[in-house]
N, C-alpha and C positions, 0 to 999 in steps of 0.2 A: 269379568275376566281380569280387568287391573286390579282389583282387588285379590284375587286368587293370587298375582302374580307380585306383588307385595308381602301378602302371608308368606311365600313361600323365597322371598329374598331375606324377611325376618328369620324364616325357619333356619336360612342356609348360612347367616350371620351367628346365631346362637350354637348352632352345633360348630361353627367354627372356633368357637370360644371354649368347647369345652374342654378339659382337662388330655393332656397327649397321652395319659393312661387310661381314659377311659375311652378314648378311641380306639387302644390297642387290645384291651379286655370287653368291649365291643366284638371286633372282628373276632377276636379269636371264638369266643363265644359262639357267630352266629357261622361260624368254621365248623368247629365244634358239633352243632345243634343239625347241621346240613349233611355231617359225614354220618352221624347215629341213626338218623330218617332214610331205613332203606325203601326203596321204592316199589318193593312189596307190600308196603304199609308196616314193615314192623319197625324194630327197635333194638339198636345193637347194646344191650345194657353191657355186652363186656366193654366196651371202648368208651359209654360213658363212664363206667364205675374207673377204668384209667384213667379218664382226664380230667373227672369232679372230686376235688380231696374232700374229705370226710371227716369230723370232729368228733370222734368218743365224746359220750356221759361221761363229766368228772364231776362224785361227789365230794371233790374235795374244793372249795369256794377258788374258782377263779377270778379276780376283778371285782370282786362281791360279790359270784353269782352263784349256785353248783346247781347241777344238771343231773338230772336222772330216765333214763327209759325205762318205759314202762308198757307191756303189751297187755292190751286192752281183751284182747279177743284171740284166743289160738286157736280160734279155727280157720281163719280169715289171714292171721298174723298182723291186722292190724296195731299200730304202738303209738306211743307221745314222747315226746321229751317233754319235761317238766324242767324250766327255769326258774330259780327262787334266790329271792335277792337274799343276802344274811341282814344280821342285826338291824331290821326295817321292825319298827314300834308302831303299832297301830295294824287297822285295817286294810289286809293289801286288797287292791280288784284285778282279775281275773280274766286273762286276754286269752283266747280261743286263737289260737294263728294256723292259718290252713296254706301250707305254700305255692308256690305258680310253678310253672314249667306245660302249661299248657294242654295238662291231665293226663299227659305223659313222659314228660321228661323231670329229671329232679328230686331231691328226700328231704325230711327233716332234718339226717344230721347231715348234710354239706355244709362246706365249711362256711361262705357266706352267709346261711342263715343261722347257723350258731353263733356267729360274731352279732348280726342283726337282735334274733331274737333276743342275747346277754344283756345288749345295751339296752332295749330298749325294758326289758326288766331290772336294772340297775337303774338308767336315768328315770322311767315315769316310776319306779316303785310299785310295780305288776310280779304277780305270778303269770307265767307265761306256758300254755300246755300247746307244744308246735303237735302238729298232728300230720301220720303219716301215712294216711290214705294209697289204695293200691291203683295201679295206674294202668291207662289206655296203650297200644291194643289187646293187652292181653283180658283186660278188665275195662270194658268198654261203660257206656249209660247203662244205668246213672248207679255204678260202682261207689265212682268218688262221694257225691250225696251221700249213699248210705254209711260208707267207714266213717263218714265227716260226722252224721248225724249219731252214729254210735259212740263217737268219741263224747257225746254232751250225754249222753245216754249212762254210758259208764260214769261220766262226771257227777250227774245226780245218783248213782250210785252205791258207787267207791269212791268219787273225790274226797271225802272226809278222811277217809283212810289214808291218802298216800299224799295232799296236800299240805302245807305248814296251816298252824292251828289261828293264826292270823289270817289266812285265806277266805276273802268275802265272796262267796259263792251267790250273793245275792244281789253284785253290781259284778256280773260277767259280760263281757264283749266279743263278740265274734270282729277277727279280722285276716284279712288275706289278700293277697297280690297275683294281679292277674288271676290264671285260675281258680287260685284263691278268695281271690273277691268276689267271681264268680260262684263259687260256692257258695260266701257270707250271705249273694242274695235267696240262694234256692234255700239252702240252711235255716237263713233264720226265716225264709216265709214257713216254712216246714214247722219248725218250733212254734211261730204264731199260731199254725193251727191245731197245733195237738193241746193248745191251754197250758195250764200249771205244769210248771218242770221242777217247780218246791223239792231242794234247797236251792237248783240254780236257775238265776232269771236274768236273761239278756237284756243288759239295759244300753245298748248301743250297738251299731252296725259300723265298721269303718272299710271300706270298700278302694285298694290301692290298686291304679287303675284297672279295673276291672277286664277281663277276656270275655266280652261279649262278639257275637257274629250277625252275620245276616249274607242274604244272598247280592244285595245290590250295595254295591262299592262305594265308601266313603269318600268327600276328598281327600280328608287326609290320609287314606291306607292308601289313595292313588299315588299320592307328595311323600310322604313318607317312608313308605316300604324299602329303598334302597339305599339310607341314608346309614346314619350313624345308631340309631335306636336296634336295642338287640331281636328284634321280633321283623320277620317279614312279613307280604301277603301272604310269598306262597310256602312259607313258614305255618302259618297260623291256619289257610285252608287246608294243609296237610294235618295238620295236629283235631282241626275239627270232626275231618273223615276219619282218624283213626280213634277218636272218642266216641262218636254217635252214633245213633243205632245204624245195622246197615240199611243203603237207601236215602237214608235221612239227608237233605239240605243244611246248610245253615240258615234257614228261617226256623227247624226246632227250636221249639221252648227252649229248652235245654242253652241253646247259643243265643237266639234274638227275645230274648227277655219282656222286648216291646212288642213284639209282633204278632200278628191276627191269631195266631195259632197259640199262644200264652196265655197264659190264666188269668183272669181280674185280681190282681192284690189289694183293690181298695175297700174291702171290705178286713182287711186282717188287721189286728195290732201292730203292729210293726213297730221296733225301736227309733229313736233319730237313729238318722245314718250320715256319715262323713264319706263324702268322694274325694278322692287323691285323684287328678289328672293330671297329666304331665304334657304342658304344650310340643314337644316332640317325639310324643308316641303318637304311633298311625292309630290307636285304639282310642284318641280323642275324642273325635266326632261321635262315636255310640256313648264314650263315658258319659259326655256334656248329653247328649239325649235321653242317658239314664238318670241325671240328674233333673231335665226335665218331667221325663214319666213320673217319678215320684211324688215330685208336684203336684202334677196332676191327677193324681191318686189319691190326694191329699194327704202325702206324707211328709212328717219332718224330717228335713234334706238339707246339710250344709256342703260347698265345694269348697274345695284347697286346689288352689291349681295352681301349679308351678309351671312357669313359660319356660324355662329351660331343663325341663326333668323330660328326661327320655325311659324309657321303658326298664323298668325295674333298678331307679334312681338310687331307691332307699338300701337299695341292696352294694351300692356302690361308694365306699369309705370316701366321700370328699364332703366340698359345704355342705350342697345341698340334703344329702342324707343326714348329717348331724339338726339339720336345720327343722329337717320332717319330725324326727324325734322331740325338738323342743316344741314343733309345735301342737304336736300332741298332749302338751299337758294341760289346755284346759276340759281336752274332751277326755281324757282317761283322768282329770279332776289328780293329778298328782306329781 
């Protein structure tokens, strides 16, 4: 109990430190996220599409970078944006980015992640294909997996086609936040077992805190859920119920990744994988568990944990998001 109650005077010291804009983009956010969750279960995409700006494709090099969409799939409407850094000499590698918002809320081109995904294709020296998977509840399980898995699909493809000719299609990374990360695990076990995906081969997992569930309560979603981090409980068990089959708990596969009713991965290839945790996200305690399962899978698993990163950190312009980008270069090797 002293100890719980120590964690949680460190918790209540660091989010006091944080930045007074990221407290006010914080709230409004999880304002935001609370008004669009009708309590029918659906989703008010008019009132998100007002309150999320949105970055057009510019082929014309912003910052070093230019952007193109591209739909993969018209029957589906699924699409990618393509980030490409200019005048980069040599071989670029090839970052898979699959965005969060909890399988329902959020796109590739919001403006956050266009700023996100340019940098991080300018600073590590990536080709960058964001992917725009269609979303929960109208497009429930496991929707997201299959647009996600199509995008690598079409990648071994047409990637030749529409990527720059420096494009190393054969040191590709799957990565993604929150839902996203969640995806990177179903995805790339996916990819493991279908074999050869010759020209493209996943040689890396990076998983930013991942959006995993389960039915029995963590401490930290108990300590955390009301704080300053943009995700609540009952944020997240609502985003669960509108993803998952109906019926379904969060002990599905799908949410508890660890749990009785989950597959055995220790049999598959599996890339290393990089975990992103953020000591004040309530989604701690399952990251840090998902990095132990690994282990005990006997996979290659490195953690990055940041004691003062709160729930989609990277996505948020101050230190520590600049800091996540550097330190990603020796695992994207560039």
């Amino acid at each position: 109990m002293a100890g719980d109650c120590e964690l949680e005077g460190v918790e209540s010291a660091l989010m006091s430190s944080l930045p007074r804009r990221v407290h006010l983009l914080c709230w409004v956010a999880k304002k935001g996220s609370y008004i669009c969750r009708r309590s029918n279960g659906t989703v008010n995409r008019r009132f998100l599409a007002w309150t999320l700006p949105k970055t057009p494709a510019n082929e014309t090099p912003t910052r070093g970078v230019y952007t193109k969409d591209i739909v993969i799939d018209e029957t589906t409407g699924v699409w990618i944006r393509l980030f490409v850094p200019v005048n980069e000499e040599g071989a670029l590698p090839v970052v898979i980015y699959f965005h969060g918002g909890g399988f329902c809320l959020l796109s590739a081109s919001d403006k956050r992640y266009d700023i996100f995904c340019r940098r991080l294709a300018r600073r590590r020296r990536v080709v960058v294909v964001s992917v725009e998977y269609r979303l929960a509840p109208e497009h429930k399980y496991p929707v997201a997996y299959d647009d996600s898995f199509a995008a690598l699909a079409w990648l071994r493809a047409r990637g030749r086609d529409y990527l720059p000719p420096n494009a190393d299609l054969s040191r590709c990374f799957l990565m993604g936040e929150s839902a996203g990360g969640n995806i990177v695990h179903h995805v790339g076990c996916r990819v493991a077992g279908e074999g050869d995906m010759s020209p493209v081969k996943i040689v890396g997992h990076v998983l930013i805190q991942p959006f995993f569930g389960g039915e029995e309560r963590t401490p930290a979603e108990v300590r955390l859920s009301n704080g300053v981090p943009l995700i609540t409980l009952e944020a997240a068990d609502w985003l669960w119920k509108a993803f998952l089959p109906e019926g379904a708990t969060r002990d599905h596969p799908a949410a508890n990744v660890m749990g009785a009713d989950s597959p055995d991965i220790s049999g598959l290839s599996l890339p290393p994988s990089l975990v992103v945790v953020g000591g004040l996200d309530l989604l701690k305690d399952r990251d840090l568990q998902y990095v132990e399962h690994l282990k005990n899978m006997g996979k290659e698993v490195e953690l990055l944990f940041y004691e003062d990163g709160i729930h989609a950190f990277h996505l948020l312009h101050y230190d520590l998001s600049s800091k996540f980008i550097d330190d990603l270069r020796e695992v994207l090797q560039n």
